[in-house]
N, C-alpha and C positions, 0 to 999 in steps of 0.2 A: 404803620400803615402807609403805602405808600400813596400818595393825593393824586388824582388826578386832576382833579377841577374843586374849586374852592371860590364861593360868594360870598363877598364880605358887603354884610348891610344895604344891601340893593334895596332902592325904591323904584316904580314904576308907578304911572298915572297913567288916566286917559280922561284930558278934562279934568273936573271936578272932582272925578271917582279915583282912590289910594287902592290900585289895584295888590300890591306890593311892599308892603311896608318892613323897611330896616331888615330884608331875610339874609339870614345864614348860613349855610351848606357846605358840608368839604364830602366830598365822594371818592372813597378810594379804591383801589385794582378788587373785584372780584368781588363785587358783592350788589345786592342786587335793594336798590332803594325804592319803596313807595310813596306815591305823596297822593293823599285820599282828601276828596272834596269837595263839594256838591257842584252843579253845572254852574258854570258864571264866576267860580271861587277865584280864579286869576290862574289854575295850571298849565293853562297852553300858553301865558304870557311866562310864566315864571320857566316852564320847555323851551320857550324860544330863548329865554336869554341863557340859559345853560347852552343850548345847542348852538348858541353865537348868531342866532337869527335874527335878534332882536336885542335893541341897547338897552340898557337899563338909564333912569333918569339920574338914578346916583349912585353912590357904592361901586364895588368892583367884581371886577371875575375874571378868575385865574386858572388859567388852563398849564398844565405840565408847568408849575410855578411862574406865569409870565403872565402880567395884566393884559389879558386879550384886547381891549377896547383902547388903550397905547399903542397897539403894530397898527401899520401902515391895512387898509383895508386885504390886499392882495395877500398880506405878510399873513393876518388873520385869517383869511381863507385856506391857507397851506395848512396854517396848524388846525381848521377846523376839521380839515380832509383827510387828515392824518390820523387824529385824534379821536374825533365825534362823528358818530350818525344820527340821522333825527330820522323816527317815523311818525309821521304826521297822524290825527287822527282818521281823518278820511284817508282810505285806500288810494294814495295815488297812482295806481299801474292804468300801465296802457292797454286798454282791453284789447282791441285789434293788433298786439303782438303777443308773440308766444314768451311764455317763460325766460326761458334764455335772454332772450333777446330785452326783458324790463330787466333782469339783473345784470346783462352786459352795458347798456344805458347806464347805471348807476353807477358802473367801476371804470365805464369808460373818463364822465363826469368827474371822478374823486383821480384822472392821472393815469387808466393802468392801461396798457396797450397790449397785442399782439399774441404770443405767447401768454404772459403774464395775466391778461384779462381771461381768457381762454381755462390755465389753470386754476384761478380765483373762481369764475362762474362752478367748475365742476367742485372745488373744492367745497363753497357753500352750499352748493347743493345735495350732497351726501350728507355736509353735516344736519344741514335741516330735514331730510329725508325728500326731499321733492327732487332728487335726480329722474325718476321716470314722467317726472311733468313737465321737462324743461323742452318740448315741442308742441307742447299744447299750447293756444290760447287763451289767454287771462281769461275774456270773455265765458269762457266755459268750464271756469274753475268758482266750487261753491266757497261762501264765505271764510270758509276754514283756513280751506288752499291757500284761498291770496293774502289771508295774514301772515302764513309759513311762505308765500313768494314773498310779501313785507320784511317779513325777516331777514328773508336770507340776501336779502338787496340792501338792506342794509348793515351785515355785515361785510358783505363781499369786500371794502376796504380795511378788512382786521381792526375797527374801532375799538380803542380803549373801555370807551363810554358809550353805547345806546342809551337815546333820550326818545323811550317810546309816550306819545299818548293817545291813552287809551286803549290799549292794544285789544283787548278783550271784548270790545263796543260791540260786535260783530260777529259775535261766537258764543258756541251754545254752550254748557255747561261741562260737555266731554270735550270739546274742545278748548275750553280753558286749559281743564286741565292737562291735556295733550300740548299745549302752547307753552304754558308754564316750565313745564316740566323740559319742556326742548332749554328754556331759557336759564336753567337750575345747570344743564348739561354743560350749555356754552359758556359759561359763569365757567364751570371745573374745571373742564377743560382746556380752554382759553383765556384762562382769568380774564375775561371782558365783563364789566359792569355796564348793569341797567338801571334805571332812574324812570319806573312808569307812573305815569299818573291813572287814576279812577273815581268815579264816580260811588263805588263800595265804601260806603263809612262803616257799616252797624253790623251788616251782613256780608263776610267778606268770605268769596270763593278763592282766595290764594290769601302769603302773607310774606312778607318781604325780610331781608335783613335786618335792613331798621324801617319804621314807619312813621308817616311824617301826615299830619292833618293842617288843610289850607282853610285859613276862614280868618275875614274880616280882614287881609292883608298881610296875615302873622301864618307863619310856619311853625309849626309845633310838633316835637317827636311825642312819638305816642310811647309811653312807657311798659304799659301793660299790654302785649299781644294777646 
């Protein structure tokens, strides 16, 4: 398996509270990871330091073999850009512009200019199926829409790794599963790995490569899907 990104014994705090303790993770090309775990369990701190948003207080992470948090800030940013997209849990598009124009934003941002940016927009856009939405208005796209415009903004830089959370927050049940099922495709095709987080412990409407449960600061693979 080839690694893309690798956390070796990361702690995290805030205060008093061991948000993070000692976790472990190697994530490699084309497969698509869960980490399930009730609100407050530490997934969006544990998204950020995978996604290089966020330091961890100790331990390490390792992007394309090279301790990320040893390069120079600038040097980290190249290979985050290269490497990783994060989508946040909240929707962050700009409602008062159209389609196009939130996923031109995002690949302008990650580097890509001109032609280049131009090809990249149409390209993720076919692959997500939202080519007939790229002149509409965020504003006027139902919740479904603007996860599949999440998406595809955040592939537009060919990332290795997508580090979604929660992607599913915001969508109904046919739409999970129409979201997923996009996410299974780009996985195949693309070899690009996902790493999402949820709130689904017991009752789970998808189910990932391997699966991973966050609670009380420890990371645990779940054995039995």
């Amino acid at each position: 398996m080839t690694e893309i990104l690798r956390l070796d014994s990361v702690k995290k705090s805030y205060g008093d509270r061991l948000v993070l303790n000692r976790v472990s993770l190697s994530i490699g090309r084309a497969e698509v990871i869960v980490v399930r775990g009730r609100s407050g369990a530490g997934k969006t701190t544990l998204l950020k330091i995978i996604a290089l948003l966020l330091k961890p207080d100790e331990g390490r992470v390792y992007v394309d073999g090279v301790d990320a948090w040893r390069l120079r800030e600038k040097e980290r940013g190249r290979v985050a850009s290269r490497l990783l997209s994060y989508i946040p849990q909240t929707i962050d598009l700009l409602p008062n512009m159209t389609v196009r124009e939130n996923i031109e934003l995002a690949g302008y941002v990650r580097g890509l200019r001109g032609k280049g940016l131009d090809e990249a927009v149409s390209r993720v856009a076919e692959l997500v199926g939202i080519s007939k939405l790229l002149e509409r208005r965020v504003e006027n796209l139902s919740g479904g829409e603007k996860q599949m415009v999440a998406l595809a903004r955040g592939l537009v830089n060919s990332p290795a790794l997508v580090v979604a959370d929660e992607p599913f927050a915001y969508v109904d049940d046919a739409g999970i599963a129409r979201l997923y099922d996009l996410i299974e495709y780009v996985k195949n095709e693309l070899k690009t790995s996902f790493i999402i987080s949820t709130t689904e412990i017991y009752q789970k409407s998808f189910n990932g490569d391997r699966e991973y449960i966050l609670a009380d600061g420890k990371l645990v693979e779940i054995q039995d899907m």
